[in-house]
C-alpha positions as CSV (number, residue, x, y, z in Angstrom):
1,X,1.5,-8.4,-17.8
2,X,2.0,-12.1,-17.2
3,X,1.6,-13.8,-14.5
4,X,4.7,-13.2,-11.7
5,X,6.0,-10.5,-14.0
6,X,6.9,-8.5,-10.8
7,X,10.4,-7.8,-12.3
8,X,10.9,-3.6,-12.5
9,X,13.2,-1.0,-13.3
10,X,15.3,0.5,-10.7
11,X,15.3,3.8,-12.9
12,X,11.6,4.3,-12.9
13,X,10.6,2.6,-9.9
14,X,10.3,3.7,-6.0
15,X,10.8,1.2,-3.5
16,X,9.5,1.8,-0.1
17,X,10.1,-0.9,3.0
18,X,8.3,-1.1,6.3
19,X,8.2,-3.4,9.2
20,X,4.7,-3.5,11.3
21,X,4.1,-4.9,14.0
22,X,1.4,-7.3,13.2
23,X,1.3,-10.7,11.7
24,X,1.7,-11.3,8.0
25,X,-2.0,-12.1,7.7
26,X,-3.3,-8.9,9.1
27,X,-1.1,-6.8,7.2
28,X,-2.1,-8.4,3.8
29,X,-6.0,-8.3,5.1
30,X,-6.0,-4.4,5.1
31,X,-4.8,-4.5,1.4
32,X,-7.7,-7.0,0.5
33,X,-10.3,-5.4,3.0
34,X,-11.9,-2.6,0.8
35,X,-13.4,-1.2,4.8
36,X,-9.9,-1.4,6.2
37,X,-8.1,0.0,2.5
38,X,-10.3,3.1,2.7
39,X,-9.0,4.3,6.1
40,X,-5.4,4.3,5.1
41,X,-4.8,4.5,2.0
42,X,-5.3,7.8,0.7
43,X,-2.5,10.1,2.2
44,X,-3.1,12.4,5.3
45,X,-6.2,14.3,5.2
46,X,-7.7,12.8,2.5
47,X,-10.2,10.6,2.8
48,X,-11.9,7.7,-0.1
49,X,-15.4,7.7,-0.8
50,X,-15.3,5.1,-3.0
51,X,-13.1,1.9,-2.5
52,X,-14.0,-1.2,-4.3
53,X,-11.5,-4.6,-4.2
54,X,-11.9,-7.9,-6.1
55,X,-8.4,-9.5,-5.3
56,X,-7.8,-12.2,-8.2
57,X,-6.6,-11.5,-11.6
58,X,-8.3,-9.2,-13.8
59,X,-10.4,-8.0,-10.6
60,X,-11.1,-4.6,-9.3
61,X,-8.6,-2.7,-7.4
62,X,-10.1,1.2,-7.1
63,X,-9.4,3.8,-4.4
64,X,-11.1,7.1,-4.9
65,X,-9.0,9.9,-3.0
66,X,-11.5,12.8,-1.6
67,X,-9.4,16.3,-0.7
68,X,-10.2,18.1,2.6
69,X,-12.8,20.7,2.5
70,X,-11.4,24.2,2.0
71,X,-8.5,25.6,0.1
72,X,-6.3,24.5,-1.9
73,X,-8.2,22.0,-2.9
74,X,-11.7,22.6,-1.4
75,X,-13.2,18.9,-1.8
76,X,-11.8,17.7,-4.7
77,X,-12.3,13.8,-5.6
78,X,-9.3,12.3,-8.0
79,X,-10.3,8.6,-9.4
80,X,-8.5,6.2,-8.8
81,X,-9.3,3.2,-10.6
82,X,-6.9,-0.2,-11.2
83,X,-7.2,-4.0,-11.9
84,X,-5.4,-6.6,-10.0
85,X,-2.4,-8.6,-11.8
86,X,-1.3,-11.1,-9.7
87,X,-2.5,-12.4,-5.9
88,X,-0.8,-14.7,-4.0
89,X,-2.7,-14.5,-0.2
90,X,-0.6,-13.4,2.0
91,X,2.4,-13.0,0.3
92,X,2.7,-11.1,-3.0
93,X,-0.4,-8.7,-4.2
94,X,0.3,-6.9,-7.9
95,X,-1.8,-4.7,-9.6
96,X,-2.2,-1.3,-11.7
97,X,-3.6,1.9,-11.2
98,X,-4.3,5.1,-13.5
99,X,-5.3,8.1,-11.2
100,X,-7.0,11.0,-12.7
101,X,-6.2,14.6,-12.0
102,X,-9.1,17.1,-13.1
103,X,-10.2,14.8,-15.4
104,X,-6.8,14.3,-17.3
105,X,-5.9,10.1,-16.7
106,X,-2.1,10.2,-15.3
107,X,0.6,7.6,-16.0
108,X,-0.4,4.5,-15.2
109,X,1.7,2.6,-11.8
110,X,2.6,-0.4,-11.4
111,X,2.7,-1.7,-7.7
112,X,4.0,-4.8,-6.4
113,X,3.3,-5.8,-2.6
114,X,5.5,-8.4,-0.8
115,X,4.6,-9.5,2.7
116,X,7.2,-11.1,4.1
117,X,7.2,-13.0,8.0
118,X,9.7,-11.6,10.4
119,X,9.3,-13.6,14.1
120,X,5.6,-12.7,14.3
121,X,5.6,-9.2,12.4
122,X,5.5,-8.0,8.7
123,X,8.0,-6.6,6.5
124,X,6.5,-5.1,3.9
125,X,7.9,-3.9,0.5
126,X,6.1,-1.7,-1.5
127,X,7.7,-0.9,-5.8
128,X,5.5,1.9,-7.6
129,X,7.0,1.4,-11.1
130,X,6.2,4.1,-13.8
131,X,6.1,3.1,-17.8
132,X,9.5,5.7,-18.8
133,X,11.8,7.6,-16.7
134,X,10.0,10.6,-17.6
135,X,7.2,9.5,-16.3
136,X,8.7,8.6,-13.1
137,X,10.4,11.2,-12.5
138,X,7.3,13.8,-12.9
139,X,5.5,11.7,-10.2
140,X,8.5,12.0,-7.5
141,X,8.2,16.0,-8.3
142,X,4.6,15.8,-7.4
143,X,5.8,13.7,-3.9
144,X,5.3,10.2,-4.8
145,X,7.4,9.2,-1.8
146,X,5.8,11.0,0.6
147,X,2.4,10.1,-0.8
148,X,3.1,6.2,0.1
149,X,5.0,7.4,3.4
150,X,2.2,8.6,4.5
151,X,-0.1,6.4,3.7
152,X,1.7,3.5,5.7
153,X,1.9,5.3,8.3
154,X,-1.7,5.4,7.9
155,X,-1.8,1.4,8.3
156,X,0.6,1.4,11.1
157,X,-2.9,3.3,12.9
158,X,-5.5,0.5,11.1
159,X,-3.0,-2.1,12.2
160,X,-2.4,-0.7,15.7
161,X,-6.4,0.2,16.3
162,X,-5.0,3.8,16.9
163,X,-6.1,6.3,15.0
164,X,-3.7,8.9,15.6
165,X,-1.2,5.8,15.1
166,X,1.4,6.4,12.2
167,X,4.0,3.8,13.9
168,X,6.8,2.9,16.1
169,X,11.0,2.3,14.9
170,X,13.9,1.3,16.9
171,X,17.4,2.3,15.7
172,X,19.9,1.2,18.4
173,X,18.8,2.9,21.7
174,X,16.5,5.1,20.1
175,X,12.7,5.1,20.1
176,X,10.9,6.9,18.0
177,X,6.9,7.2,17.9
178,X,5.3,9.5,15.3
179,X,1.4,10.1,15.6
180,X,-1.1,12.5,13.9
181,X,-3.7,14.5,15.4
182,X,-6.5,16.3,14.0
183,X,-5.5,19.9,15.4
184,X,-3.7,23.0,14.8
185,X,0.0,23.2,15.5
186,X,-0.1,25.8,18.1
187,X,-2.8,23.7,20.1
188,X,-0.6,20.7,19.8
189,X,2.2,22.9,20.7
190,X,0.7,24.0,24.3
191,X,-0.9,21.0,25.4
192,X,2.9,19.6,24.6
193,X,4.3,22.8,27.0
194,X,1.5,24.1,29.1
195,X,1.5,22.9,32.7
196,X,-1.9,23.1,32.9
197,X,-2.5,20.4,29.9
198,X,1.0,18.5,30.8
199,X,-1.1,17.3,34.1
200,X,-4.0,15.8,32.2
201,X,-2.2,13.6,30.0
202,X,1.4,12.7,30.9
203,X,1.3,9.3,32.4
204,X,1.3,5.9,31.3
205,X,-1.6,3.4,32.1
206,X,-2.0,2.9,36.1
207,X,-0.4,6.3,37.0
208,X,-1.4,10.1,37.6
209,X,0.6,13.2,37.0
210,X,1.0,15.2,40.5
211,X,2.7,18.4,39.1
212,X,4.3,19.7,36.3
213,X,6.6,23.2,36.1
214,X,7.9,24.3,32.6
215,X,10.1,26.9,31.7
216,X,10.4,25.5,27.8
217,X,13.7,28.1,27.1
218,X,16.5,27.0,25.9
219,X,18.4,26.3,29.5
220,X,15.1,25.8,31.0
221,X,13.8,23.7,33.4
222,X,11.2,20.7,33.3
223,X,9.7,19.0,36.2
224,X,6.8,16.5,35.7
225,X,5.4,14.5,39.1
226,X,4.7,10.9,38.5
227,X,3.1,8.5,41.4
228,X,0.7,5.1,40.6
229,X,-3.2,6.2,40.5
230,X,-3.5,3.9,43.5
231,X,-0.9,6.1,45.8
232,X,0.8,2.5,46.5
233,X,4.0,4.7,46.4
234,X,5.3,8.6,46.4
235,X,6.4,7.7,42.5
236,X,9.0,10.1,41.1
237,X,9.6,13.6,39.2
238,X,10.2,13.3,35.7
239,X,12.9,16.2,35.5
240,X,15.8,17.8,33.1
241,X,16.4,20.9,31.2
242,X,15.3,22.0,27.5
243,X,18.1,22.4,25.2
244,X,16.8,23.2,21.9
245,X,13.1,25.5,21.7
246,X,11.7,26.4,18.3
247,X,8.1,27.3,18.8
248,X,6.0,25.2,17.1
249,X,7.9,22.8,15.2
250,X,11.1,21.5,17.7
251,X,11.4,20.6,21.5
252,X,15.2,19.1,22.5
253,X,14.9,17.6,26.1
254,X,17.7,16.5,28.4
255,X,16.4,14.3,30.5
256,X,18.1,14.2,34.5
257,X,20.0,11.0,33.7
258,X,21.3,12.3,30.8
259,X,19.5,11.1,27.8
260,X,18.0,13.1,24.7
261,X,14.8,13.3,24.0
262,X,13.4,15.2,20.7
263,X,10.1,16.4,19.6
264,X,9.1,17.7,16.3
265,X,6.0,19.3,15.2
266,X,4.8,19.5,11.5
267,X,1.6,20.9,9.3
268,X,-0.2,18.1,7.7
269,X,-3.1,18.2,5.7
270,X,-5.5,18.4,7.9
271,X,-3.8,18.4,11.2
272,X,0.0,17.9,13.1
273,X,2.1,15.5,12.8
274,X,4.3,14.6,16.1
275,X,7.4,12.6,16.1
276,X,8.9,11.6,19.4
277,X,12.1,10.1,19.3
278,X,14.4,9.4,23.0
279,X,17.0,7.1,24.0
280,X,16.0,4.5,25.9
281,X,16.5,3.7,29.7
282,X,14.6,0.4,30.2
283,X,13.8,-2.5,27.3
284,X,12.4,-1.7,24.5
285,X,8.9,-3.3,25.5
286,X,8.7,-1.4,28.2
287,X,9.6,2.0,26.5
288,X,7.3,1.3,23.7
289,X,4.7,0.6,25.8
290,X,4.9,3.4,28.3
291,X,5.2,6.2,25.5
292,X,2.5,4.7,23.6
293,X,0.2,4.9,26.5
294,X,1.4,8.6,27.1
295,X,0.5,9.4,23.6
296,X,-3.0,7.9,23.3
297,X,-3.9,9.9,26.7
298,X,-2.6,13.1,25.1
299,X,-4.5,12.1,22.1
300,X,-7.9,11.6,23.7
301,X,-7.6,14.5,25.9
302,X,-6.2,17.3,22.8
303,X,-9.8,15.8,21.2
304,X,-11.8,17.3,24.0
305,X,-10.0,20.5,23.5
306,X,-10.4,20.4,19.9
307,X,-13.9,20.1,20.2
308,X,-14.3,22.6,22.4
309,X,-13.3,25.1,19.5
């Protein structure tokens, strides 16, 4: 492919669009940085034990993808070897890859990487282009999308110095913040509900949780005691009713004031994905801010439990 020959297909090719919040030059970093590359590229719960990048063209662009232990796939290591195309720092990255399944070579894919600046953050486009439409449509059956979903999510957390991080959207009022945590579903499910978890975790940074009663029933009540660590104030109860209760996937809050707040709980590969999505009351920094702190105390104390197992 020549040089700048990014042009693709629309029939064959995916195109997937993010916006992180970190500069241009830190985004394009963790594609170049073979230490950084390794953490998030492969999708959840896989891991790369080999990752090798020479970014200029005709260099080495190879990410080895290593399967959990245990079934289905009990350990299994698929290739993934590539050359770079095109690289233009910080701005356009284009190379090819040929993964191997069981020792069969697939159809080789074509990505193109665009950083683009956005007023101190990154949107980043992503095309995976397949040779025929045949070709791509066999990879979207085998979840292409949700391959590369998941593995920026994975750099929102390499970005973000989170690991449990998978990233942040705002749509209108909404926030949404979806992390990923190394546990069982149930576990995440009761240190979501129980009381006696709710305490150790549900506060921002600065503050302490009092109390917390739960009756998580449709109709039911929720009451969570907030007050600063320092007791410079009484604080305030965090309070409303649950609307929706599907044990363990789906949790439909209404807060006291009236807005909605939903979590959802799905099986990953290797742990439980949590998406938290509620209106917001304040500004968006300070929403953001206070719910991310929430959500890296309940992920370092659900890590104590889970090694307790």
């Amino acid at each position: 492919m020549a040089a700048g020959d990014s042009v693709t297909a629309a029939d064959r090719t995916l195109v997937t669009i993010r916006i992180f919040d970190a500069p241009r030059e830190l985004v394009y970093r963790a594609w170049i940085d073979p230490k950084q590359l390794a953490k998030w590229f492969p999708p959840e719960g896989f891991s790369s034990p080999r990752c090798e990048v020479d970014p200029r063209p005709g260099g080495v662009f190879r990410v080895d993808m290593k399967a959990p232990d245990g079934p289905p796939l009990n350990g299994a290591v698929f290739p993934g070897p590539g050359v770079f195309h095109e690289v233009v720092p910080n701005e356009r990255l284009t190379f090819t890859m040929e993964p191997q399944v069981e020792g069969q070579t697939m159809s080789m894919i074509l990505m193109t990487v665009r950083f683009e600046d956005q007023a101190g953050k990154t949107k980043l486009t992503v095309q995976q282009t397949l040779p025929t439409v045949a070709d791509y449509e066999k990879m979207v059956k085998t979840g292409m999308a949700e391959g590369i979903g998941q593995s920026l999510a994975k750099l929102a957390g390499v970005l973000s110095g989170n690991s449990t991080d998978r990233g942040v959207t705002v749509a209108g009022r909404t926030l949404t913040l979806v992390r990923v945590f190394n546990t069982p579903r149930e576990l995440v499910w009761t240190t979501y509900t129980d009381p006696r978890h709710i305490t150790k975790w549900m506060f921002a940074n600065d503050w302490e949780s009092t109390f917390a009663e739960t009756d998580p029933r449709a109709g039911g009540v929720f009451r969570i005691g907030m007050r600063p660590a320092d007791h410079s104030h009484e604080g305030f109860v965090f309070e409303g009713t649950y609307r929706e209760i599907v044990r363990p996937e789906r949790i439909v809050q209404v807060i006291g004031d009236g807005r909605v707040m939903t979590t959802t709980l799905e099986e990953v590969l290797g742990g439980t994905r949590l998406t938290l999505s509620l209106e917001m009351a304040m500004s968006e920094e300070q929403e953001r801010a206070g719910y991310t702190q929430i959500l890296e105390h309940f992920a370092a104390y659900i890590a104590t439990l889970s090694d307790k197992r």
